[in-house]
C-alpha positions as CSV (number, residue, x, y, z in Angstrom):
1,X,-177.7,88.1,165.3
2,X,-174.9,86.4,167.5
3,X,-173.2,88.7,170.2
4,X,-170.0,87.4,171.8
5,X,-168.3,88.0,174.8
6,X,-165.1,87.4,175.8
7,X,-164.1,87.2,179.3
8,X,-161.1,85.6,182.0
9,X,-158.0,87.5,180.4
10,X,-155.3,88.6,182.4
11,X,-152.1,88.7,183.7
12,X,-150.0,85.5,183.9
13,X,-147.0,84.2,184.8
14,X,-144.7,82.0,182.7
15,X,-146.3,78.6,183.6
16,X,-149.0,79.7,185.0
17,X,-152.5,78.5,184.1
18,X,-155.7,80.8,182.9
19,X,-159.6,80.1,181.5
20,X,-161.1,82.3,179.5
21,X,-164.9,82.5,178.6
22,X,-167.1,83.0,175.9
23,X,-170.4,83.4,176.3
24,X,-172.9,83.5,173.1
25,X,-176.2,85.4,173.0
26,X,-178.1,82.9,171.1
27,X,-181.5,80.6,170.8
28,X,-179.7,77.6,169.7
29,X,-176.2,77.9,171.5
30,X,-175.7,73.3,170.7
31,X,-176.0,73.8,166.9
32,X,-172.9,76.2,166.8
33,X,-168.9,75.2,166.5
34,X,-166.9,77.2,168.6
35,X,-163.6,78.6,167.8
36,X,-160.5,80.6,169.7
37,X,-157.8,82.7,167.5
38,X,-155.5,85.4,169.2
39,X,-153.6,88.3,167.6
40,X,-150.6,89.6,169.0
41,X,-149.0,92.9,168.6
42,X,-147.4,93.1,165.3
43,X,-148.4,90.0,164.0
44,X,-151.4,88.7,162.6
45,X,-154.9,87.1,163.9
46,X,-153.6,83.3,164.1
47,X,-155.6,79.9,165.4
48,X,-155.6,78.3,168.0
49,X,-158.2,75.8,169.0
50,X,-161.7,75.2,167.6
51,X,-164.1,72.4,167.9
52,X,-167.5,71.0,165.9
53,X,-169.2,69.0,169.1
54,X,-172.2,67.3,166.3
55,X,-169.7,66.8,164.0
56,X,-167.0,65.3,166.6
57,X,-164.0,67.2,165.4
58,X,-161.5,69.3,167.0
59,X,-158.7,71.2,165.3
60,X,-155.6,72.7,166.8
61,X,-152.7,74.5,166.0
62,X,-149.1,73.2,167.1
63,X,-148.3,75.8,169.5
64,X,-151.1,74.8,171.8
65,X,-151.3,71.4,171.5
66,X,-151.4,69.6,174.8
67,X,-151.4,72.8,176.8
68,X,-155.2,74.5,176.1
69,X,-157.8,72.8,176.1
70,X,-161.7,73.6,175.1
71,X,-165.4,72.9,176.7
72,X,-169.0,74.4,176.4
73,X,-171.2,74.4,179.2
74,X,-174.7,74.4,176.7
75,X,-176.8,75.5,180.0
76,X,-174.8,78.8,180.4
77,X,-174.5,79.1,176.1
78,X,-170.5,79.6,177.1
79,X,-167.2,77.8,176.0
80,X,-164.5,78.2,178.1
81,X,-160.4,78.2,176.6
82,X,-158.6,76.5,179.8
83,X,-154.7,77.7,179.1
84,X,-151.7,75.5,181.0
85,X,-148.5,76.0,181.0
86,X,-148.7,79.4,179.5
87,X,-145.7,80.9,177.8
88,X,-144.6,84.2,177.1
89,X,-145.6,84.0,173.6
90,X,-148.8,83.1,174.1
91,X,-149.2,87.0,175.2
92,X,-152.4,88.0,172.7
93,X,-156.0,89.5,172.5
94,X,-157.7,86.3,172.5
95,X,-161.4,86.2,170.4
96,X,-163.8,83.4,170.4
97,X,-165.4,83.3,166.9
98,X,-168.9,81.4,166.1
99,X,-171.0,79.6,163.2
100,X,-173.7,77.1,163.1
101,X,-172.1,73.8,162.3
102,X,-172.9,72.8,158.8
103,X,-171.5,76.3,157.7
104,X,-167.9,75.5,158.7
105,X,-165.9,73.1,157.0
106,X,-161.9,74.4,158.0
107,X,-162.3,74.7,161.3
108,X,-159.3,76.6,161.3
109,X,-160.1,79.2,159.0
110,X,-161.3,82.1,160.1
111,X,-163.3,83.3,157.2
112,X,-165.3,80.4,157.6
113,X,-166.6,82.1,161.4
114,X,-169.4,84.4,161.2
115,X,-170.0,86.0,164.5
116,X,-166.9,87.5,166.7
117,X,-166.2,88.7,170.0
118,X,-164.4,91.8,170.7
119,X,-161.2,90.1,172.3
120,X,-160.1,89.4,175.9
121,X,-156.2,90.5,176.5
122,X,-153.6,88.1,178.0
123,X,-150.3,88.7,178.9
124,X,-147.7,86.3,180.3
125,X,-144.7,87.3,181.6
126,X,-141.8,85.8,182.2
């Protein structure tokens, strides 16, 4: 089993910058791709950012692109979200998801993530 935790939410202003954390509970933290989606209220869970470091790909979704960013520290088993130039609409519960690499072919799809955190808030204002 695969526990997640979320951490680094917060309060933001428009602009502003923010990292949040993940940290995985598992033997083999390197064989795992990582991903970020975010629900906010109302609306559905949506992407955001999720990346397959053996198989060297990284998937995005247009709101983000060129403002967040992700890295894994494998020594700590934690990926970290950095967040720049934050906008008020990027104001969500933010979860980290998990699977072992060879199980995920649609990076962006988030019946293809096993393991969940249970969600970090941010809010932006503006």
């Amino acid at each position: 089993q695969v526990r997640l935790v979320e951490s680094g939410g917060g309060l933001v202003q428009s602009g502003g910058s923010l990292t949040l954390s993940c940290a995985a509970s598992v033997r083999t933290f390197s064989s795992y791709a990582m991903g970020w989606f975010r629900q906010a209220p109302g609306k559905e869970r949506e992407f955001v950012l999720a990346k397959s470091w053996r198989g060297g790909r990284t998937s995005y979704a247009d709101s983000v692109k060129g403002r967040f960013t992700m890295s894994r520290d494998n020594a700590k088993n934690t990926v970290y979200l950095q967040m720049n130039s934050l906008k008020p609409e990027d104001t969500a519960i933010y979860y980290c998801a998990a699977n072992v690499e060879q199980s995920l072919s649609q990076l962006s799809r988030e019946d293809e993530y096993d393991y969940w955190g249970q969600g970090t808030q941010v809010t932006v204002s503006s």
